[in-house]
Every structure is written in C-alpha cells, then in structure tokens.
Residue, then its C-alpha position, 0 to 999 in steps of 0.5 A: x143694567x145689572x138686577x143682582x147686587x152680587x155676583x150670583x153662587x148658588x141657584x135655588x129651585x122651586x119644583x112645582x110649577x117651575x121645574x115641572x109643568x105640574x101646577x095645571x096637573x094639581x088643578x085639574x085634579x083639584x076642580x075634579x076632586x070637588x066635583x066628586x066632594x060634591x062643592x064647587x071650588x073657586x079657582x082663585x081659592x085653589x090658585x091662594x093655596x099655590x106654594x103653601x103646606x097642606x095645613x097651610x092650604x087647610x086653613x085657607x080652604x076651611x076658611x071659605x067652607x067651613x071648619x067641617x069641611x072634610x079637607x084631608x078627605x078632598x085633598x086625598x082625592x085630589x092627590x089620587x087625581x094628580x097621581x093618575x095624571x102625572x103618570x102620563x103628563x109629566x113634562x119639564x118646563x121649557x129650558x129647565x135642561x139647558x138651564x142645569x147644563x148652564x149652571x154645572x158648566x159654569x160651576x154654580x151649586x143647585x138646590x130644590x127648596x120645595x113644599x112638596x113631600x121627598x116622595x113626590x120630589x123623588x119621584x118627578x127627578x127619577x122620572x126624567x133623569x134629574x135626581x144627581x143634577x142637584x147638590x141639595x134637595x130641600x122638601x116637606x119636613x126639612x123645616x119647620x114652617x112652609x112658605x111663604x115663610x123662609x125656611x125653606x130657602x134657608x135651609x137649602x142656603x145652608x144645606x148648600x153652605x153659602x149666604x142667602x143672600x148671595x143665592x138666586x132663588x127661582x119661582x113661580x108662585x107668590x107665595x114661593x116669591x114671598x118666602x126667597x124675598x123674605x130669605x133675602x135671596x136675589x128673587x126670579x119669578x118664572x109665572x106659570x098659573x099666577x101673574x106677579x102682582x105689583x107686591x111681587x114684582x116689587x119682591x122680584x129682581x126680575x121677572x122671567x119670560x121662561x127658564x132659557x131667559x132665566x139661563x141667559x141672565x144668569x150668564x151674562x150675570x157671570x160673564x160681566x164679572x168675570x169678563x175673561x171666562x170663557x163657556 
C-alpha cells in the first residue's frame, strides 16, 4: 500500500522527543519543578504544553493556576532541572543513526523543525556528534508562530528549497502533528510520551513503531520509485 502520495524529497525532523528521548527528561523535571513552586502539576496539563512555545505553554498552565502564577519563575527551575539531568541522560532514540545513514545514502535533504531554543539544538547535536548530519536547522526565533502553527515546517521546506508538500515530516507530539499536517507536509508520528488520538491519526499518514520503522518505509518508499536503484 503506498502511504505517501509522492515520492518523498526531504525529511524533516522534530528533535524533542523524536530524535533525543528528552520528553521524559522535561517531565521529570517539570513534576520536580512544581514540588519546589509548592503546586502539584497534572500530568495531562504538563503533556497539553508537548511541542508548544513557551508563551504558548504560558497560556495553557496560567489557564489552570491562574494568571498570577509565577510561570517563568517555575519554567526557569524546570529548565535548570531538565539541564541537570540532560548532562547525563542524554540518549538518542533508537535508530535515529541508521536513519540519518539511510537518508544521506539515498541523497535525501535533512532538516530540524523544532520549538526549542538554537542553544538547546546546539547543544543535544554537539553532544552526540549529529550537528553537519543536518542540511538545515530551524529553531525558536526562525519563525513567527510556533506549533501547532506551520511555520516551522515552512520555514524549514523553504530553508531547504522543496515544496511542503513533497517533504516528509517526522514527530511525536500532537501539537508537532498538527503543525507538519497543516504544513501539508506527508506527516509520521513516531508516539513517544503521547499516544495518536483518532484526530491525529487522521493527520498522519503513518504512525510508526520507531525510527528503524521509519528508516525502512522511507526505503521501500524509494526503492518502488526507483526500482532499479540499488543501496
């Protein structure tokens, strides 16, 4: 069954959560974070704010406490927390490597599309050798709204030069769903903290297992339209 409507010509990555197994990092860091404010954070309300910009994710949580809650004072520690930990727990998902080896062998651009800060993006790439694996990088302050709006896909299509549309998109958040789909990208959710609801599967024209999955529909996607190509 083919899933894409065209032959893909770029790939498009989200990092957080998709590249590197960071979403439980900023968990733990959040429920720790909201011991020391002295509130106690629904986990569903901290999952709502996955993928979203920090005034975005402003918005959702002073919606539940309260529009004098001290939001940048509790996503400050969360972030110190998140920092503490990512020194030593830092780890790429699994087949994110073989995946990159997969593209660059068959020729295929590779960008970053992500809500993150360009420190943050420098830092996680530097940190496992990744940082020239990329043709473009788009992070927090490249575009002018966040997800679950489409400028980041966008601007990464265009950093990129190639329609939207012809770009596969890889994420694992809703939000990040919602933003690839609405780029007209061709939409893989690899789930990671959040299972795809039946609207995101509806956004999605696959739903993956993991990034080797991901790695191998890319290449059958390719190896049926060019038949002849060999790896």
């Amino acid at each position: 069954m083919t899933l894409f409507p065209c032959t893909p010509s770029a790939v498009v990555f989200d990092m957080d959560g998709l590249l590197f197994d960071t979403e439980a990092l900023y968990l733990d860091a959040a429920m720790a974070a909201a011991i020391d404010h002295g509130i106690e954070m629904p986990v569903e309300l901290y999952l709502g704010t996955v993928g979203l910009t920090g005034d975005a994710a402003r918005e959702l949580v002073c919606g539940h406490f309260g529009p004098d809650f001290d939001f940048d004072g509790y996503w400050k520690t969360a972030d110190l927390k998140f920092g503490l930990l990512a020194e030593t727990g830092l780890r790429l998902k699994p087949g994110a490597v073989e995946l990159l080896d997969i593209l660059a062998g068959r020729g295929l651009p590779r960008a970053i599309a992500t809500s993150s800060s360009p420190g943050k993006v420098c830092h996680h790439l530097d940190a496992h050798g990744l940082h020239g694996r990329f043709d473009a990088i788009v992070a927090r302050g490249d575009y002018a709204r966040g997800k679950p709006a489409p400028d980041p896909f966008l601007k990464a299509a265009e950093r990129l030069g190639v329609a939207p549309e012809t770009c596969v998109a890889l994420e694992d958040s809703h939000n990040g769903v919602r933003a690839a789909s609405a780029a007209g990208m061709m939409t893989v959710m690899v789930p990671d903290l959040l299972e795809p609801t039946a609207e995101i599967r509806g956004l999605c024209a696959h739903v993956a297992a993991d990034l080797h999955d991901v790695g191998s529909l890319i290449s059958a996607m390719l190896d049926r339209a060019e038949p002849g190509r060999r790896r």
